[in-house]
C-alpha positions, 0 to 999 in steps of 0.5 A: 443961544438961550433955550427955545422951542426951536424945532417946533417952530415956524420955518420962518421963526427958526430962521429968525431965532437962528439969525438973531442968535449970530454974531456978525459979520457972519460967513455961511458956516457961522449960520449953519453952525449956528442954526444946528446948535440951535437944533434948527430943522433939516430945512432950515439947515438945507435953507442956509447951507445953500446960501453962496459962501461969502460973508454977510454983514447982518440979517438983511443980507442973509433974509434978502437972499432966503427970500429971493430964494425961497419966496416972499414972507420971510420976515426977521 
């Protein structure tokens, strides 16, 4: 993942700059681990392990989850 102002991010742009920086497919692990090279915030981390264990094919998959969860405005 390239160098980026990562924790000082928006929640939202974290989760995009950590989404866009996977490989996919991608299982939960992939993302958590992911995000915390990334040094993304405990929330986001919390945000991302609380995703059930499966697979997901892109960032639609993963941002229509977080939304449904956490609520709408979660844009990538």
């Amino acid at each position: 993942m390239p160098s980026s102002n990562i924790p000082d991010e928006s929640i939202d742009l974290q989760i995009a700059d950590v989404l866009r920086a996977v490989a996919w497919p991608a299982n939960k692990d992939a993302l958590v681990d992911t995000a915390r090279a990334a040094g993304a915030s405990n929330e986001v981390l919390t945000m991302l392990d609380g995703l059930p264990e499966q697979d997901y094919a892109d960032i639609a998959a993963v941002t229509r989850l977080i939304g449904s969860n956490y609520g709408p405005g979660l844009s990538v």
